[in-house]
C-alpha positions as CSV (number, residue, x, y, z in Angstrom):
1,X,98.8,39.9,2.8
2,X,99.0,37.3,5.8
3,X,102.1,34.9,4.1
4,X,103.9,38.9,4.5
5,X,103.3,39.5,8.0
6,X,103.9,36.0,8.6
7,X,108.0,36.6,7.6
8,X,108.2,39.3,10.4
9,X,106.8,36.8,12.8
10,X,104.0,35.3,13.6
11,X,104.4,35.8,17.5
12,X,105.5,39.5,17.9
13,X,103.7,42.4,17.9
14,X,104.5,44.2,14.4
15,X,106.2,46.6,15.9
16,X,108.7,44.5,17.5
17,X,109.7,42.2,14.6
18,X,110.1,44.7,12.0
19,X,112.8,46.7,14.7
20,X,114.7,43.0,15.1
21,X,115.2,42.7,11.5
22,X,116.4,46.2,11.1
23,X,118.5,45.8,13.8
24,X,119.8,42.9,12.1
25,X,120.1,44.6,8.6
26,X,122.4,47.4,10.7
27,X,124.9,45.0,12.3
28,X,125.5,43.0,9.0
29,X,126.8,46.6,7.6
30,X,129.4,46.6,10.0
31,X,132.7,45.5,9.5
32,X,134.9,44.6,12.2
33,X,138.6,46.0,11.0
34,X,141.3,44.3,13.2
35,X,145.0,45.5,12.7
36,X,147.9,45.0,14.7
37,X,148.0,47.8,16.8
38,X,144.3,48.0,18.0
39,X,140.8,46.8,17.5
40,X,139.1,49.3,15.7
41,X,135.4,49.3,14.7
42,X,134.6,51.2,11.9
43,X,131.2,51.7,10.3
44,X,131.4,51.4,6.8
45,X,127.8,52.1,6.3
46,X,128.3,55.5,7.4
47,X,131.5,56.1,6.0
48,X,129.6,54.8,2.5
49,X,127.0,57.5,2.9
50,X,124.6,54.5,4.2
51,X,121.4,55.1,5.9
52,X,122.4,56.3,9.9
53,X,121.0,54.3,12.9
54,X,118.4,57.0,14.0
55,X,117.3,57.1,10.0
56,X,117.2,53.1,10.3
57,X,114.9,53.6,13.5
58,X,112.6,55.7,12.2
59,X,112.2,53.4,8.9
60,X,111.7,50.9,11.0
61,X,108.9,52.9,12.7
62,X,107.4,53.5,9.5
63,X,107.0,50.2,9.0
64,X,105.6,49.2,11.8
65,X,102.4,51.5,11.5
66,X,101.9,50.2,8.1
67,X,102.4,47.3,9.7
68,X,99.4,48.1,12.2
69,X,97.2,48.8,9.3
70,X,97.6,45.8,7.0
71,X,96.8,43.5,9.9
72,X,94.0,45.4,10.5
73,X,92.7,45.6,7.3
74,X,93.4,41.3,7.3
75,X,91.3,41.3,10.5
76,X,88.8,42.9,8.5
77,X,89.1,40.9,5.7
78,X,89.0,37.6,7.2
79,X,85.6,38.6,8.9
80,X,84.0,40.1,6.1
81,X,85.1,36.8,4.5
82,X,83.6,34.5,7.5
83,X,80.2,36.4,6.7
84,X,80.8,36.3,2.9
85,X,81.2,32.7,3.1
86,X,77.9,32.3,6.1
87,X,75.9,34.2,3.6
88,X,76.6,32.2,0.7
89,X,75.8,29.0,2.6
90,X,73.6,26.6,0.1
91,X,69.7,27.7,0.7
92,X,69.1,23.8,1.3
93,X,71.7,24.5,4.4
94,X,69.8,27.1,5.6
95,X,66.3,25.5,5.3
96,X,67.5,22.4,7.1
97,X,69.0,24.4,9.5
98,X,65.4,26.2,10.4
99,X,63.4,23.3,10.1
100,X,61.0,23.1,13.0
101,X,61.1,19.7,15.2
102,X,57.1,19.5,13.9
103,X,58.5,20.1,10.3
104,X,61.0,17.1,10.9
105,X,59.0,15.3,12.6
106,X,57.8,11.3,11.5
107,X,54.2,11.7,10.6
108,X,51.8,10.0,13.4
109,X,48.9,8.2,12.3
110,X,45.2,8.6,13.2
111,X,44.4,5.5,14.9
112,X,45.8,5.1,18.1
113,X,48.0,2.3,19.2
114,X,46.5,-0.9,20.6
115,X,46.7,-2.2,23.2
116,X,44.6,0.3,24.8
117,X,42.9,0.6,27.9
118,X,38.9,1.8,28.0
119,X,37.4,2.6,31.0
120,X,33.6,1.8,30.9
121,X,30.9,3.4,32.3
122,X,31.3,0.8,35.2
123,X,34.7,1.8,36.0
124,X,35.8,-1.2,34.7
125,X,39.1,-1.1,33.0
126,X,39.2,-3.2,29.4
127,X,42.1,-4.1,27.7
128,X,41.2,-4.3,23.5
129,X,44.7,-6.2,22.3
130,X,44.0,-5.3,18.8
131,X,41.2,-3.2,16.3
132,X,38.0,-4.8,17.1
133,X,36.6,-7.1,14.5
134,X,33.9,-8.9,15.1
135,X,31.8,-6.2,17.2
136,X,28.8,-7.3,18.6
137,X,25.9,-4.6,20.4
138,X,23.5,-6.3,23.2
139,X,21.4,-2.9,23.2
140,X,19.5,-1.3,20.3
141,X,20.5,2.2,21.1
142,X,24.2,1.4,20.4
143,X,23.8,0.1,17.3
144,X,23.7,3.6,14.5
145,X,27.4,5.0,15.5
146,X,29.2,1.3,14.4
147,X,27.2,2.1,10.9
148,X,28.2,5.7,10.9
149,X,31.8,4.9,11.5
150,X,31.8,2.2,8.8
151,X,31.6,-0.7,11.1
152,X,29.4,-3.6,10.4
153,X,28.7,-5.2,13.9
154,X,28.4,-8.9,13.4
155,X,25.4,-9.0,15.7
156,X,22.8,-6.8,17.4
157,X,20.0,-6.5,19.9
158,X,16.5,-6.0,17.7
159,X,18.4,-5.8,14.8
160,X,15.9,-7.1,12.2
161,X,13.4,-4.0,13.7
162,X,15.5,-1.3,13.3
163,X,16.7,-2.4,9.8
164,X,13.2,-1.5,9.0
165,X,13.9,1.9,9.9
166,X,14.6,4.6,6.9
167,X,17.8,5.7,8.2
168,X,19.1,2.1,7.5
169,X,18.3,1.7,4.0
170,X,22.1,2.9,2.9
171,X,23.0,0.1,4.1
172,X,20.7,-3.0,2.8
173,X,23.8,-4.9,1.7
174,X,25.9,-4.7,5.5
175,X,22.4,-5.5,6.8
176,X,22.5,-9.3,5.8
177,X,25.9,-9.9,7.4
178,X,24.3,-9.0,11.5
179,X,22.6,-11.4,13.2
180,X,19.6,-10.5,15.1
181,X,20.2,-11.1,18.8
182,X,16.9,-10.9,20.0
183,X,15.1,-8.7,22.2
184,X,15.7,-9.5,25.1
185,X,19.8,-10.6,24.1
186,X,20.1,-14.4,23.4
187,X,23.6,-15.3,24.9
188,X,23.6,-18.1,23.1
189,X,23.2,-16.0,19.4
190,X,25.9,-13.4,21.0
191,X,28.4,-17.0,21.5
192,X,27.1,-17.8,17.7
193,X,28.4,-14.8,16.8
194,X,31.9,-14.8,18.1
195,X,32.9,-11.5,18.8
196,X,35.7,-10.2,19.9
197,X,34.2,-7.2,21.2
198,X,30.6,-6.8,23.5
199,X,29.2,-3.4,23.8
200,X,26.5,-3.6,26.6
201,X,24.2,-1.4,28.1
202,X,23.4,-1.0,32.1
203,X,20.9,-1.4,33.1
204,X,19.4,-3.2,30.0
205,X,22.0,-6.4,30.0
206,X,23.0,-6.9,33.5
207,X,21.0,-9.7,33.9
208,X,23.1,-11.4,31.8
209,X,26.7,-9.6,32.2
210,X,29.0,-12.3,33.9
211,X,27.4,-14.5,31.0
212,X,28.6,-12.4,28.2
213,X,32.1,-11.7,29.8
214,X,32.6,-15.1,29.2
215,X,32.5,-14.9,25.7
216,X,34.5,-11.6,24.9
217,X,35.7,-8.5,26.3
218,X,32.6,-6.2,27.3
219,X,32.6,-2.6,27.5
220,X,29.2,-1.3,29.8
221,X,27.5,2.2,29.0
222,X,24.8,4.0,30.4
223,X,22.0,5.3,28.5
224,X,22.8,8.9,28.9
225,X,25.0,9.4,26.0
226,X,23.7,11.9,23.2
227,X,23.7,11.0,19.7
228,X,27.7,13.1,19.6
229,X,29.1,11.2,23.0
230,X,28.6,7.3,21.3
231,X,30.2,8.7,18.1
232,X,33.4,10.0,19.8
233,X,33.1,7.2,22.7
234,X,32.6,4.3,20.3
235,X,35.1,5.6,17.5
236,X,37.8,5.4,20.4
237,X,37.2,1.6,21.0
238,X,38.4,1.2,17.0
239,X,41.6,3.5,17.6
240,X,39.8,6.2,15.6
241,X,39.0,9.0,17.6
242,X,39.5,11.4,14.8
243,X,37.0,9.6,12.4
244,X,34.3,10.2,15.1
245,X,35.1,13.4,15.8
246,X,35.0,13.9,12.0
247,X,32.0,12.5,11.6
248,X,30.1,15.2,14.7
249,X,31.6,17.9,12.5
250,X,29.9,16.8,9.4
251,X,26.3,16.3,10.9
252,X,26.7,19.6,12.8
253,X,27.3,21.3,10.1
254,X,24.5,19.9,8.1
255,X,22.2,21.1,11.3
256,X,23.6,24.7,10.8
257,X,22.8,24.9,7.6
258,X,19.7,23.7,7.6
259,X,18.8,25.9,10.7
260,X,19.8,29.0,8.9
261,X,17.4,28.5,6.0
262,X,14.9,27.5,8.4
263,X,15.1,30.8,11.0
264,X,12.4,32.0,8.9
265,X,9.7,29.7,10.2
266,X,10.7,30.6,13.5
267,X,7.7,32.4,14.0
268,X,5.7,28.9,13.4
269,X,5.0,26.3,16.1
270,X,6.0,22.2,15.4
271,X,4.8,19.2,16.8
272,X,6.4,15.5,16.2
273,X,3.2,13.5,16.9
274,X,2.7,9.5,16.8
275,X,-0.7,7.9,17.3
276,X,-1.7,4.4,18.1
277,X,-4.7,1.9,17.2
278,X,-6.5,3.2,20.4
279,X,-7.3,6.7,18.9
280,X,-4.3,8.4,21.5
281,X,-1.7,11.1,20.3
282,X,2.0,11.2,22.1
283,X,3.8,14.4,21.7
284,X,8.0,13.3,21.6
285,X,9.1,15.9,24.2
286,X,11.7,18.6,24.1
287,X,14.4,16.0,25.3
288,X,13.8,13.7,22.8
289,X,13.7,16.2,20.0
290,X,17.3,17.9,21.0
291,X,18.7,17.8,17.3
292,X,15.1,19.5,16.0
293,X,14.4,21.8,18.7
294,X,17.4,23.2,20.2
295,X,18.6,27.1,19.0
296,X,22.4,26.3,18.9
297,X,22.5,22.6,18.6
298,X,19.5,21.6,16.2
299,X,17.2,23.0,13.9
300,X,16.1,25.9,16.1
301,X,12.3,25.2,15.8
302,X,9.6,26.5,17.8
303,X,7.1,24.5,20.1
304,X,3.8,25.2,20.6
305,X,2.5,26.5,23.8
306,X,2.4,24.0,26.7
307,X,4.3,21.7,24.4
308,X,6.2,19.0,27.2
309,X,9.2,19.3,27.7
310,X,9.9,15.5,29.2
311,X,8.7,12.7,27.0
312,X,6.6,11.0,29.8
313,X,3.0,10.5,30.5
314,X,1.6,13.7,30.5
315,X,2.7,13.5,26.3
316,X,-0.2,11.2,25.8
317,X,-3.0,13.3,24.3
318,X,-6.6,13.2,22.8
319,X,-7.7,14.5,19.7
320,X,-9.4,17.1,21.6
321,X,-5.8,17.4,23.5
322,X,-3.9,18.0,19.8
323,X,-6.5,20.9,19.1
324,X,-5.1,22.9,22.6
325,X,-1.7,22.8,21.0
326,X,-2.9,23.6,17.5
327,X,0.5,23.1,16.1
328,X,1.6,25.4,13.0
329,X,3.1,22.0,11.4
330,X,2.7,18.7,12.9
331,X,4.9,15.4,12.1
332,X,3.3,12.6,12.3
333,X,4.3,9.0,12.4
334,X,2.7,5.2,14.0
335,X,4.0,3.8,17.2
336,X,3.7,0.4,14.9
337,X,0.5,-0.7,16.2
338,X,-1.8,0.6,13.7
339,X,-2.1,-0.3,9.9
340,X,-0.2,2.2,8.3
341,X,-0.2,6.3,8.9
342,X,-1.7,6.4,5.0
343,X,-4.4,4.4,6.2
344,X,-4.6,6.6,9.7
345,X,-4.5,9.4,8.1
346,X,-7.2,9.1,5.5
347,X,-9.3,7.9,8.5
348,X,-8.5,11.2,10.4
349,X,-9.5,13.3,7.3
350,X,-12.8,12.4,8.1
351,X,-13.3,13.8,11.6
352,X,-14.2,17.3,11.5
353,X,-11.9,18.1,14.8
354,X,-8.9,16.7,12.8
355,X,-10.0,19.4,10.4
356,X,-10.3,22.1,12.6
357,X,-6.4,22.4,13.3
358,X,-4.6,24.9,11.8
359,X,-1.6,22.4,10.3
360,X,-4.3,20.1,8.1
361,X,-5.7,23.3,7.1
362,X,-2.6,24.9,5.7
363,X,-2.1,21.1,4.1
364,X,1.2,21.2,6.5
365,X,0.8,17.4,7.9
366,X,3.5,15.1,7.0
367,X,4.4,11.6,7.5
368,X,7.4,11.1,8.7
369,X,9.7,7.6,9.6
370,X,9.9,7.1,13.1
371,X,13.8,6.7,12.3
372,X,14.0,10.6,13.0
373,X,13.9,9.5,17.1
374,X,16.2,7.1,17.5
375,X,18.5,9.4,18.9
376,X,20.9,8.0,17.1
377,X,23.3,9.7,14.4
378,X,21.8,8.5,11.4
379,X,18.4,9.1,12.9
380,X,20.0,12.8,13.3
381,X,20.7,13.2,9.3
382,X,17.5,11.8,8.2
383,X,15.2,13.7,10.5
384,X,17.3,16.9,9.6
385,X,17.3,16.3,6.1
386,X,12.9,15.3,6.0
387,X,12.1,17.7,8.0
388,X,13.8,20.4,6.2
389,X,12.6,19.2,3.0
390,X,9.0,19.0,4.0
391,X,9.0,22.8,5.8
392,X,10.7,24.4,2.9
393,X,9.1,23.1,0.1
């Protein structure tokens, strides 16, 4: 239909082309009759019987208006084509086309990039080139979130103590690669060491600070992180903020499920006792025992009466003292000064006050490792996990 209007001219209005070529159809049937005498025109057309001029016109008008209609059923045409032709576009076109940026985006790894920058709890600003290696911990607190996050520190304040704890026995094997640092720190076993990384504590190493700044970068905390801020602080120094994230998800959620099937023993009082070789009781206050008594963020037990809520020196207690509190369950553990809570504890059996408290009665005294108070995260599991067990067996 469009290589037929095209021959009436592509740059007229139908209308107007199709009259030209009529017009031109209608002078060719002319004949021009020249004699001596005169110039005479004389239309043979009409003399023939052929079609008149005002016929021609309104042919010609005709036309045109079919004209009108064939171009605008081409207009039509060509669009219903152009969608035609969008709508059967290749469903791999139109995916790509969609794709969000996030969709076609390069994926980005976990760790973040080194170098980073860490600001310590000094203000100091530390520049770690590269993922540490050779980590090395000058306080005892520190040292749990390394194993958590599946770093071996190559050294460690007291370390050959708190490998005796149970919370440490996963890892027996990583335990012969870190060297004890001492208590207080050696500088010259941290130098032995040669880390490439130093996490310190203030106050606890500052004594000796400008000495171990020699030997590698140090990053300074405070005491006053919870068992949750070292995780997410410490997995940030290895360009793995995720992983420790990851990991306070996991141990939370071990906490909420334990506390749900504990809620029933709500009703039941707990004490976390240790003794010594001097015949004195220490209650571990509320703010040591976050992840055991807290109602959203620990177990969600109950204290007894008067129970103190600040591990200090008003904890310390006879055994006259421990039969005020009359605990419905008590944990018990040694401070490491006495022989052995087995031995303690058959001694205690004995004395007829030790009897006289409602726990021993109800046979609801257990030993537990003093590993549950370390405040550290896999103090957290294992005190979760034993003291679960031992209330709802």
């Amino acid at each position: 239909m469009k290589g037929k209007l095209s021959i009436l001219g592509s740059g007229n209005p139908p209308f107007l082309s199709l009259y030209a070529h009529a017009r031109m159809l209608y002078i060719l049937q002319l004949r021009i009759v020249i004699n001596e005498e005169s110039c005479k025109i004389e239309n043979l057309h009409s003399k023939s019987g052929g079609i008149g001029l005002k016929k021609l016109l309104a042919l010609c008008l005709t036309f045109a208006f079919a004209a009108g209609l064939m171009a605008g059923c081409g207009g039509k045409e060509a669009a219903e084509n152009g969608d035609n032709a969008a709508a059967g576009a290749s469903p791999a076109a139109s995916v790509a086309a969609s794709a969000s940026p996030a969709a076609s985006a390069a994926p980005k790894t976990e760790a973040a990039a080194f170098p980073l920058t860490y600001k310590d709890a000094l203000g100091n600003e530390i520049v770690i080139k590269e993922r540490p290696k050779r980590v090395a911990v000058a306080f005892f607190h520190f040292l749990e979130p390394w194993f958590s996050l599946d770093v071996t520190p190559v050294a460690a304040d007291n370390a050959s103590s708190l490998f005796g704890f149970l919370s440490f026995q996963p890892f027996l094997k990583e335990q012969a690669n870190v060297l004890d640092l001492g208590s207080p720190v050696s500088v010259e076993k941290v130098l032995e060491s040669k880390p490439d990384l130093i996490i310190a504590a203030t106050p606890y190493n500052d004594k000796i600070m400008d000495q171990l700044k020699q030997i590698a970068p140090v990053v300074v905390f405070k005491n006053d992180l919870d068992w949750k801020g070292r995780l997410l602080e410490f997995s940030k120094l290895i360009g793995e903020p995720k992983k420790g994230q990851d990991k306070v998800d996991e141990i939370e959620k071990l906490i909420a499920a334990n506390r749900e099937k504990l809620a029933a023993k709500k009703d039941e009082t707990v004490a976390f006792i240790s003794f010594n070789n001097k015949g004195t009781y220490t209650a571990f206050g509320l703010d040591r025992c976050v992840a055991f008594y807290d109602k959203t963020a620990g177990l969600g037990l109950t204290p007894p009466a008067n129970y103190p809520a600040v591990h200090g020196k008003d904890n310390i207690f006879t055994l006259e003292g421990l039969l005020q509190l009359n605990p419905s369950y008590i944990f018990l553990w040694d401070d490491m000064t006495s022989n052995s809570e087995e031995t303690t504890l058959e001694e205690l059996k004995k004395n007829p006050v030790w009897n006289t408290l409602t726990a021993v009665k109800n046979n609801h005294v257990f030993i537990i490792d003093r590993a549950a108070f370390s405040a550290g995260p896999l103090g957290v599991e294992y005190g979760v996990k034993a003291i679960s067990e031992f209330m709802l067996k």
